[in-house]
TORNU-586962 format. One record per residue: x negated, y negated, z of N, C-alpha, C in turn; residue in three letters. Coordinates in steps of 0.02 Angstrom, whole numbers, plus 32768, in hexadecimal, padded with zeros to 4 digits. Layout:
BEGIN
XYZXYZXYZAla;...
//
This chain:
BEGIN
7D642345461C7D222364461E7D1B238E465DUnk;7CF723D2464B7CF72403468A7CC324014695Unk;7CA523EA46E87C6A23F746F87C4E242D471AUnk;7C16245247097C0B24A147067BEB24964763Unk;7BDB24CF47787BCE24D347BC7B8124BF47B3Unk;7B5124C147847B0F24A9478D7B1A2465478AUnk;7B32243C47627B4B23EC47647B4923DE47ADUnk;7B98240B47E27B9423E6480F7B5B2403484AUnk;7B54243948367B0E244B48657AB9240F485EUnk;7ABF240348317A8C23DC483D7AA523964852Unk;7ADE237748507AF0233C48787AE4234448B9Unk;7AEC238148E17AEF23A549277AA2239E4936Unk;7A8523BB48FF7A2C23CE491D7A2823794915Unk;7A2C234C48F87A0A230E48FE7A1822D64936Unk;7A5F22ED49497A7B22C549887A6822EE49D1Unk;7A50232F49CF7A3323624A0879F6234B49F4Unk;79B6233D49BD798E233549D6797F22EF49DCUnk;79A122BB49D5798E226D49DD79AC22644A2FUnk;79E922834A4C79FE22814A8079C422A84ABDUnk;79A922EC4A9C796823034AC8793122D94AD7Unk;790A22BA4AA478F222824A9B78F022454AC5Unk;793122334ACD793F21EF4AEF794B220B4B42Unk;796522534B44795522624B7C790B22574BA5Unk;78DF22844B67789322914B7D787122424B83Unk;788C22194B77787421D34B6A782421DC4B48Unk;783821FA4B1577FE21F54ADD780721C44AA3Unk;77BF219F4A8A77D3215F4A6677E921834A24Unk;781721634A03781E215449B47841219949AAUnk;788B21A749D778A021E849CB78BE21F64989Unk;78C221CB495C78E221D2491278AB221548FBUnk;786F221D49177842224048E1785E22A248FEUnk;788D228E493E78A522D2495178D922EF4931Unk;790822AB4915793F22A948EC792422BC48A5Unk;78DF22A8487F78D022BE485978BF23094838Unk;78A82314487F787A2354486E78BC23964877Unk;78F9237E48927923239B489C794E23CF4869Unk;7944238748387964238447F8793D23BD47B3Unk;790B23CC47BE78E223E147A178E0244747B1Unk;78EF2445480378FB24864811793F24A3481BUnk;7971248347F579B2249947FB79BB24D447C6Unk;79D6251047BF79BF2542479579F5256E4793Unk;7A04259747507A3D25B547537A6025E14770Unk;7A42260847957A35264547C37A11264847ECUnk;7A212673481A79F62670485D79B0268F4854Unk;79A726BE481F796B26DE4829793626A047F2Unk;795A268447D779432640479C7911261347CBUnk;7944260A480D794225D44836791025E3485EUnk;7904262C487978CB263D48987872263A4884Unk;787C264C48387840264948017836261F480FUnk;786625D648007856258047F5783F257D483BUnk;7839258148687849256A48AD77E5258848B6Unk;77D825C548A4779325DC489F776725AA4877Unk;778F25B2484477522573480B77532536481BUnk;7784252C4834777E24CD484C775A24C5488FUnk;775024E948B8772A24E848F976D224EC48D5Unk;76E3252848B0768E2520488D769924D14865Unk;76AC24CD4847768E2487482076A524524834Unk;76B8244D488B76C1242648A97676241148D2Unk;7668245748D676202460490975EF243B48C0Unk;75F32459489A75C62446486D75BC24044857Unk;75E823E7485576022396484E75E9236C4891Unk;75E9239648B375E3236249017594236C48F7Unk;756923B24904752B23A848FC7501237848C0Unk;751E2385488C7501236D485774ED2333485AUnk;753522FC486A753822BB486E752A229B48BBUnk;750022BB48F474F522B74911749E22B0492AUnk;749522E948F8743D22EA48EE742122A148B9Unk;7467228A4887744C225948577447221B4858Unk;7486221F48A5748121E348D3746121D94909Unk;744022114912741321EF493B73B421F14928Unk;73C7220948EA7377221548C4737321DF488BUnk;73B521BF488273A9218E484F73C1214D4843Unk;73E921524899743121134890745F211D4863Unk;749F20D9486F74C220E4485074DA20AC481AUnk;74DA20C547DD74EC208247AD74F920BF4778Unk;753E20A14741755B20B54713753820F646EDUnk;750220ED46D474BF20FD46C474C0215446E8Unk;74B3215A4702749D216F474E74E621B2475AUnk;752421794753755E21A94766757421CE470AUnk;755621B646ED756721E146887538220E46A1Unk;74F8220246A674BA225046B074DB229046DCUnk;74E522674716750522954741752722D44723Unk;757322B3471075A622B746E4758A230446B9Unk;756522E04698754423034656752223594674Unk;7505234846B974EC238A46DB752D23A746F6Unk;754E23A14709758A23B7472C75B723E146F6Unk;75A823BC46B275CE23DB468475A92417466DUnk;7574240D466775422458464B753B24744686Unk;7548247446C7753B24AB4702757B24C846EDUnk;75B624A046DC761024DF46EF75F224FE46AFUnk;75EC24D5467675E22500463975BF2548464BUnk;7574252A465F7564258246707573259F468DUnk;7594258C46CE75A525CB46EE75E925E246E4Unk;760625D2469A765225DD4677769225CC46A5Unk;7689259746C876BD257646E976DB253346A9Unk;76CA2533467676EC25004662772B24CF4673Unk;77562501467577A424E8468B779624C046C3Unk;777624B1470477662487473E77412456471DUnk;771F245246F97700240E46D7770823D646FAUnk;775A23BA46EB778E238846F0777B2376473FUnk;778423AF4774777D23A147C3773E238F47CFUnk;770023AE47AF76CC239D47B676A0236347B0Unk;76BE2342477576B422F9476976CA22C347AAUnk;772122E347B1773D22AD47DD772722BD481DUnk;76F622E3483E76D922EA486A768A22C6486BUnk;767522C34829762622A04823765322474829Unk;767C222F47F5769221F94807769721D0484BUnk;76BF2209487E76D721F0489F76A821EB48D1Unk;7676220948D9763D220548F2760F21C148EEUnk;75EE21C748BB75D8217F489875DD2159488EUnk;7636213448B476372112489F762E20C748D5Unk;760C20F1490A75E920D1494475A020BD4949Unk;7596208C49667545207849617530207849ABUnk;755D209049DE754320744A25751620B54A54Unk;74F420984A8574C520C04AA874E021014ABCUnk;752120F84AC67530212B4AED755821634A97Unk;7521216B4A667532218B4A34755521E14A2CUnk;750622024A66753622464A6B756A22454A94Unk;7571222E4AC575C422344AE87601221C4AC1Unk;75FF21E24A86762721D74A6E763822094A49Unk;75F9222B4A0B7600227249EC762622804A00Unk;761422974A54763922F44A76767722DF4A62Unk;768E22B04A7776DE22904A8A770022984A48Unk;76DB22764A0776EF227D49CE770422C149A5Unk;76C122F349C176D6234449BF7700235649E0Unk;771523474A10775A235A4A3D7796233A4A18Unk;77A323054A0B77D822FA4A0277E0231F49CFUnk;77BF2337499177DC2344495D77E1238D494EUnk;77BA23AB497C77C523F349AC781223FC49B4Unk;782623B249F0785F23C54A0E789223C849D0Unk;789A2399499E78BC23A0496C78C023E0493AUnk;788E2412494B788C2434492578B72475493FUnk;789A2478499678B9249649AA7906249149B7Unk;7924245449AC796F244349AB79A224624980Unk;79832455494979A1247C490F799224BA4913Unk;796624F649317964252D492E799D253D495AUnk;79942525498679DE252B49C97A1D251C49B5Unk;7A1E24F649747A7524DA495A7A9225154931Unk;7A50253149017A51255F48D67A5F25AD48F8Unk;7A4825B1493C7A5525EA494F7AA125DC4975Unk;7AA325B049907AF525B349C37B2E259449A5Unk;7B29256849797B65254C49587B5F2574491AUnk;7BB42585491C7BCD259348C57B9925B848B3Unk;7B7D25F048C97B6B262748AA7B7526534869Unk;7B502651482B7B78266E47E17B9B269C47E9Unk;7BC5269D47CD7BD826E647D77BEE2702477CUnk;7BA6271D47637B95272A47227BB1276646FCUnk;7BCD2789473F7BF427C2472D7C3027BC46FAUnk;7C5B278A47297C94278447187C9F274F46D6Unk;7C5B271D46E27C4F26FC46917C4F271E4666Unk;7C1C274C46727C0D277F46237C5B279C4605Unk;7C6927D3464D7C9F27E946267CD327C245FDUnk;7CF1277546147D21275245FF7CF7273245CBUnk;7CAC273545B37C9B270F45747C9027504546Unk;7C96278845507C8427D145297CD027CA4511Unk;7D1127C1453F7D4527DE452F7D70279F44FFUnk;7D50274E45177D56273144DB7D4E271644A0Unk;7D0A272844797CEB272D44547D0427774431Unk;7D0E27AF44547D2D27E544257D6D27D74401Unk;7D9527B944467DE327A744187DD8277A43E5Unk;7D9F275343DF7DA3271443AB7D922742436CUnk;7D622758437C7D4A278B43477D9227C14334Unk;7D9727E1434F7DE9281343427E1327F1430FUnk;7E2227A143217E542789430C7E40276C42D0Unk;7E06276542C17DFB273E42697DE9278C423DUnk;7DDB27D4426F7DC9280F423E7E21281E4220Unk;7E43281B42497E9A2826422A7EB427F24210Unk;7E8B27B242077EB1277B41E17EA12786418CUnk;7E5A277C41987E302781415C7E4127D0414FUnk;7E2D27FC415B7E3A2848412A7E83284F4110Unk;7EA6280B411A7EF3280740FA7EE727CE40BAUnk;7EA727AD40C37EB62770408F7ED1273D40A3Unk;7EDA273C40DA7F0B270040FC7EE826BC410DUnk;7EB226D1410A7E79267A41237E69267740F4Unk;7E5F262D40FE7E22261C40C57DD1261640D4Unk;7DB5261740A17D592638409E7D4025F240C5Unk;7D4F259D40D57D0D256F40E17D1E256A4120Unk;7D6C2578413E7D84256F41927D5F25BA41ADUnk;7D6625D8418D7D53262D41B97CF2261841B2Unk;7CE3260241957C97260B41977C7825C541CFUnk;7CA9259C41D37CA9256C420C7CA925904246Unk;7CD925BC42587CE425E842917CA7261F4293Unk;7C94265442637C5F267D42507C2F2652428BUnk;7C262617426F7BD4260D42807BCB25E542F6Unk;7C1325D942ED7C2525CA43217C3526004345Unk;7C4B2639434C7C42268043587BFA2686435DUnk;7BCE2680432D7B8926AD433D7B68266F4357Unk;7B6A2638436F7B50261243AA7B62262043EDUnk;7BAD263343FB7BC0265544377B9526934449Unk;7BA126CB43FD7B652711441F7B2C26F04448Unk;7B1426B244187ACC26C044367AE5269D447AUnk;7B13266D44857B16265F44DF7B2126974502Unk;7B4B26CD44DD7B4D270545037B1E273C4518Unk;7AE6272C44E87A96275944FE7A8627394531Unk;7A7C26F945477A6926D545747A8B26E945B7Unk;7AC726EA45B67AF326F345F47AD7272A460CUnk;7AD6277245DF7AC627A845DF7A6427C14610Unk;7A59278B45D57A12276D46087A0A275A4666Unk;7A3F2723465C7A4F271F469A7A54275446D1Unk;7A94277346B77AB527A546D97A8627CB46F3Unk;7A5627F146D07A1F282746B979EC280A4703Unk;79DA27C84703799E27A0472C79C127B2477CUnk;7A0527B647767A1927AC47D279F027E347F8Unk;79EA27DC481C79C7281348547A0128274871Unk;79FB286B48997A1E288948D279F7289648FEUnk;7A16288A493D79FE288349767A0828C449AFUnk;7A1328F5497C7A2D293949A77A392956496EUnk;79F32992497D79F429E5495B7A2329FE494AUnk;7A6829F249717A882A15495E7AAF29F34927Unk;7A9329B9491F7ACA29A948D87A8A29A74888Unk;7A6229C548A37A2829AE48677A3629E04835Unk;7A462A2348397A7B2A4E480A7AAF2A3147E2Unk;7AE22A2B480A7B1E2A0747EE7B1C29D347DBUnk;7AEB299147C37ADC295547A97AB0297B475EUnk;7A8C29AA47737A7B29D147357A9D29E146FAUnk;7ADF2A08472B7B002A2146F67B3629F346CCUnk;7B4129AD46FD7B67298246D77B2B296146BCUnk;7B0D295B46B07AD2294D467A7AE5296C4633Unk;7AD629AF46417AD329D446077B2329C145DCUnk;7B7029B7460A7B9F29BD45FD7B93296045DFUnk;7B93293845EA7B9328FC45E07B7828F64580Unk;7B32292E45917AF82917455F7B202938450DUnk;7B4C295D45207B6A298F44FD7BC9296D44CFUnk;7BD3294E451C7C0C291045077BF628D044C0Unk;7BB228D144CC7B98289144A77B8828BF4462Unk;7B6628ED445C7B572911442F7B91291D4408Unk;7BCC292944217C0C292C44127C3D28F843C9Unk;7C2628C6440C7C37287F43E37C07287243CBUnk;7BBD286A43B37B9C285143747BAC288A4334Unk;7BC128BB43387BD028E043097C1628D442E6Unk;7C5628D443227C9B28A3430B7C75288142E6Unk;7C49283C42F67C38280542DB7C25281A429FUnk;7BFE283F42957BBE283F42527C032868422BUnk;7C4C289442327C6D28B342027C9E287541EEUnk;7CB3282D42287CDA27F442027CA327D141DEUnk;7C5D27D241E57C3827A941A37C4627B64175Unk;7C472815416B7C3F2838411E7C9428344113Unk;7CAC282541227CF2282041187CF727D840F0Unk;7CE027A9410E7CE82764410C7CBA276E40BAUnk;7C7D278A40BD7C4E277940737C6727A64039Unk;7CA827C740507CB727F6400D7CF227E7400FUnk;7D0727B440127D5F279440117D6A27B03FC3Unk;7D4127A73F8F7D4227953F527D4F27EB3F48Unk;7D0D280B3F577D0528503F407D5028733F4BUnk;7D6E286B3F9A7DB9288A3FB77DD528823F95Unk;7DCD284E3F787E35284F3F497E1C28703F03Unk;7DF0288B3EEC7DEA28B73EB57DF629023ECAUnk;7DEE29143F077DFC29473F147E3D29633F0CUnk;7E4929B73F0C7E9D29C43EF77EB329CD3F37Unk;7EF529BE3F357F1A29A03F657F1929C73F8CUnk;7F212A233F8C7F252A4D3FB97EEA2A4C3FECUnk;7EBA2A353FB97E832A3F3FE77E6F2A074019Unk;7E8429D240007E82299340337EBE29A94067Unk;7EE729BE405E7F2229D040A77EFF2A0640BEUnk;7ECE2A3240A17EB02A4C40D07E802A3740FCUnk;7E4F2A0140E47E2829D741037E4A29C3412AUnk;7E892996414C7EB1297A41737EBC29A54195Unk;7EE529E041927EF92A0941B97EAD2A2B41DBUnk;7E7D2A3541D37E442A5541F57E2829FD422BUnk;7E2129DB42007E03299842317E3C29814273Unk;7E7F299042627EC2297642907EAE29A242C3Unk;7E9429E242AE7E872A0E42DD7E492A11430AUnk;7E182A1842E77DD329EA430B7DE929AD434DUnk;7E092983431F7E072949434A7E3C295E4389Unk;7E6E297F43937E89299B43C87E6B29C343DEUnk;7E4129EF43D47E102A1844067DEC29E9443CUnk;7DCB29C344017DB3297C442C7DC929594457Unk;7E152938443F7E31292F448A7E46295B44E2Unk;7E4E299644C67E5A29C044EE7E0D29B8451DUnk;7DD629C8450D7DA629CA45107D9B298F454BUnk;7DA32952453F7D962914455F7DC3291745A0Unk;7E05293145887E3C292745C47E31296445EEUnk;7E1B299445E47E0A29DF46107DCE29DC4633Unk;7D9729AD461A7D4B2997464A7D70297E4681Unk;7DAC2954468E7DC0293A46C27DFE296E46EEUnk;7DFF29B546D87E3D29B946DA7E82299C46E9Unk;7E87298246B57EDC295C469C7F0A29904681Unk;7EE829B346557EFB29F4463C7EE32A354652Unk;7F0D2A7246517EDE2AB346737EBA2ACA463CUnk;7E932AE246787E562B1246537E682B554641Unk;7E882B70460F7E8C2BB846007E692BCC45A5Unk;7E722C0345A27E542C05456B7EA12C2C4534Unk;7ECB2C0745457EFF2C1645147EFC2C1544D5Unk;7EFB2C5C44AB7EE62C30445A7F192C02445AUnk;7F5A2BFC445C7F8B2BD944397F7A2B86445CUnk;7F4E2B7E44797F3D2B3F44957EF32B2B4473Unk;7EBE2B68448B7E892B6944847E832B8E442AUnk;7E922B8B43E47E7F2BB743C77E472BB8439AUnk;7E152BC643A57DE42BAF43847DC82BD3435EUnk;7DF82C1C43587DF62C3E431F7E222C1842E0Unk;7E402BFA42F37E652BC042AD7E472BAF4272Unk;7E0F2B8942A87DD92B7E42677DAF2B9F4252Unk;7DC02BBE421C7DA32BF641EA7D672BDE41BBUnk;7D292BDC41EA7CEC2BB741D47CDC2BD14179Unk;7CFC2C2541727CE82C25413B7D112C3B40FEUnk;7D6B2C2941157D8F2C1040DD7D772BD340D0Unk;7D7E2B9840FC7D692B5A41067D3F2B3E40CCUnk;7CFB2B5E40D27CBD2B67409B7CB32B804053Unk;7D082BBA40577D092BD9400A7D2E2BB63FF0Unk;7D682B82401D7D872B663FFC7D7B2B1D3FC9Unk;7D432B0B3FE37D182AD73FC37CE92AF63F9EUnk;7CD32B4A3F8F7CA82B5F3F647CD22B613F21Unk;7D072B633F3B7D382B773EEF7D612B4D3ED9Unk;7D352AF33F0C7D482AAD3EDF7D122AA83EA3Unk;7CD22AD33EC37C9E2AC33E937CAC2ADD3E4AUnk;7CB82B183E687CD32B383E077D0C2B1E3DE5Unk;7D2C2B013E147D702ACB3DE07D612A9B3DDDUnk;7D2B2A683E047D2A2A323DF77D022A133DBAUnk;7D1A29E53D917CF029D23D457CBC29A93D57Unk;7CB229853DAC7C6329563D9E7C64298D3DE9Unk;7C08299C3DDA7BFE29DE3E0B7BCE29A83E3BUnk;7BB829673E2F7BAE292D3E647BEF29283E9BUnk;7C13291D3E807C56292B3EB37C5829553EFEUnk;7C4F297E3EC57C4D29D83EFF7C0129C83F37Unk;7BDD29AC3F1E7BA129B53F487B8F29773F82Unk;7BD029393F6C7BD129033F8A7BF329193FD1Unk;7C2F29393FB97C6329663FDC7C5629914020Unk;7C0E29B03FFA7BF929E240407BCC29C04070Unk;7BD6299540687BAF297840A87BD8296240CEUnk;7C1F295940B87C51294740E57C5629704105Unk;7C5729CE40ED7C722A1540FE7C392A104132Unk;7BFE2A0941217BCC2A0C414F7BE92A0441A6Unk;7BEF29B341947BFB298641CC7C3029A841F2Unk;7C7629BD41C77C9E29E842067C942A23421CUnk;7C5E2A3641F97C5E2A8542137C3F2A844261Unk;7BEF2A5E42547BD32A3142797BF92A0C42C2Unk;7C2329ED42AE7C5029D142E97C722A08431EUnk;7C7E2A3B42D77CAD2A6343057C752A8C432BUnk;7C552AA243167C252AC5434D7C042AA24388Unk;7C152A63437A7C022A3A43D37C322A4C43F0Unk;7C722A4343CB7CA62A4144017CAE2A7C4416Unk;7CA32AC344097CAD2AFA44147C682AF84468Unk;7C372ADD44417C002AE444727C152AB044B5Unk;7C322A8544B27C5A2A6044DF7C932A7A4505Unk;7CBD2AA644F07CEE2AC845197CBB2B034544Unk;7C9F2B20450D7C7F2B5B453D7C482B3B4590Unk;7C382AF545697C142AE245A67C352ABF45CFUnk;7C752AA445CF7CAF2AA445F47CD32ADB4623Unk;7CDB2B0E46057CF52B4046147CC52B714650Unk;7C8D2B6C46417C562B81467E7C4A2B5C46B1Unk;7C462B22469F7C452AD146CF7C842AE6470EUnk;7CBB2AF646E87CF62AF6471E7D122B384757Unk;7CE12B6D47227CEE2BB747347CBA2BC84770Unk;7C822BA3476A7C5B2BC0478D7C552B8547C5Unk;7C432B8E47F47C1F2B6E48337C4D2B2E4837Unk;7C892B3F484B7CDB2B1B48477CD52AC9486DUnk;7CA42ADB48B27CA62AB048ED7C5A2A9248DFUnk;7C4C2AA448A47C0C2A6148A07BF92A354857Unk;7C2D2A5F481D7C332A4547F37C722A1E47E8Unk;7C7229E148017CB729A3480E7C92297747D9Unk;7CD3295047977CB5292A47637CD328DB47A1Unk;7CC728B747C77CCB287F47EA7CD7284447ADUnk;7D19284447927D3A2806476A7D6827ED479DUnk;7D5A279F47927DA0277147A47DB1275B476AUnk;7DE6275747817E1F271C474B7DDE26D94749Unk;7DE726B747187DCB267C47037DED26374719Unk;7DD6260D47337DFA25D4472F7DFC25B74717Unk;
//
């Protein structure tokens, strides 16, 4: 089992803030270890938001259950009402997500009966302050994401998975209930990969001069993904017309192969040249993207329709034609936005991949 860097980052924030704690000799430091746990967050700019809302519905939690203890005492009774206000103050003021801290701040409050009630409060608001602030400090200095180099290595393997069932299947070579196992396990990855993408998108820069060039690998990133849900959506229609393909005449299915073999190597080129692994030139005999002859391509499936005897066939068919024509124009729109990415503004457009471990 691999444990991810938020796993061990929050072991860090809970032993930094129970150890701060026992420093500050404040009572009942588990509730610093608690509150710790709660602001550990995937990213730094994640971690900063949380770190805002939990101070508010930390404050809010401390007043709340502070005015109810001392306007109403304290008994079970007493700490549910509380509770109950604390929850409709985050509600309105759309802090929901802090809820959780807010409670364990009215708790931990209340759960004293002695004279010296507000000083215990303050103490109780501090500690779980300090816990909050622990984990903002683990999240910013330890093991920092580095979402760049995720994306690209989950863009570049999710395409090959995809690549490799579009040349299995457009041969007939799989079978239809294992490939639709994979299908649906593929489009659970996309959507982890919107998320990452999300991520990525949330980081801040901390200098003008990179707020351009995080732009433009934006646009280049957003364009990679666009890329691959289209691969994706041409191995579905591949995968749902297994039946329709093998009625087709043979010439024309080796033409389908031979145009998709080709697609899908543009594609690779594509992935390995964002990093330059490969050079950037615009060689046709490398680059030819006059090859694909968008509108032999199209006549050649118009003149399945007039031979073919079920004309359902033909119309099941073009949605496949759709899908590559479709694909191929990302990928065209992907080199060109490659190709500007690298040409222009040399010393500020750097794609920052590591190797993976």
């Amino acid at each position: 089992m691999k444990l991810g860097a938020r796993i061990l980052k929050t072991g860090i924030a809970i032993t930094l803030a129970l150890m701060l704690a026992e420093m500050l000799h404040f009572p009942s430091p588990a509730f610093a270890g608690i509150a710790a746990i709660f602001a550990i967050q995937p990213s730094i700019y994640r971690s900063y938001l949380t770190v805002i809302e939990q101070v508010q519905a930390n404050i809010i939690g401390a007043v709340v259950a502070v005015l109810f203890g001392i306007s109403f005492g304290i008994n079970p009774f007493i700490i549910g009402l509380t509770a109950v206000i604390t929850i409709a103050i985050c509600l309105k003021l759309k802090i929901e997500n802090t809820i959780a801290i807010a409670l364990v701040t009215v708790i931990a409050i209340l759960e004293t009966t002695g004279d010296d009630f507000v000083q215990f409060a303050t103490i109780r608001f501090l500690t779980i302050l300090l816990g909050v602030l622990s984990a903002f400090f683990v999240n910013l200095i330890f093991m920092p994401p580095k979402y760049e180099t995720k994306l690209y290595h989950k863009i570049t393997e999710i395409s090959h998975e995809i690549m490799k069932w579009i040349r299995i299947n457009i041969r007939n070579k799989s079978e239809f209930a294992p490939l639709k196992e994979e299908i649906d396990k593929i489009k659970d990855q996309l959507i982890k990969l919107d998320h990452l993408f999300l991520l990525y998108k949330e980081e801040r820069t901390y200098s003008k001069a990179k707020v351009l060039p995080k732009s433009r690998k934006l646009v280049l990133y957003r364009q990679m993904i666009i890329t691959t849900n289209r691969a994706f959506y041409t191995l579905r229609q591949i995968h749902c017309l297994e039946n329709e393909l093998r009625q087709i005449p043979r010439k024309l299915h080796e033409m389908l192969i031979s145009e998709l073999d080709f697609l899908l190597i543009l594609h690779e080129q594509a992935l390995l040249k964002i990093t330059k692994k490969i050079k950037n030139n615009h060689d046709e005999d490398l680059l030819p993207y006059d090859k694909f002859n968008r509108k032999e391509f199209i006549q050649a499936f118009l003149k399945f329709e007039k031979e073919a005897e079920d004309s359902d066939s033909f119309y099941q068919i073009l949605s496949l034609v759709s899908a590559i024509v479709d694909y191929h124009d990302q990928l065209e729109h992907l080199d060109t936005l490659i190709n500007s990415f690298q040409h222009f503004h040399k010393k500020e457009n750097k794609i920052h991949v590591e190797d993976e471990e």
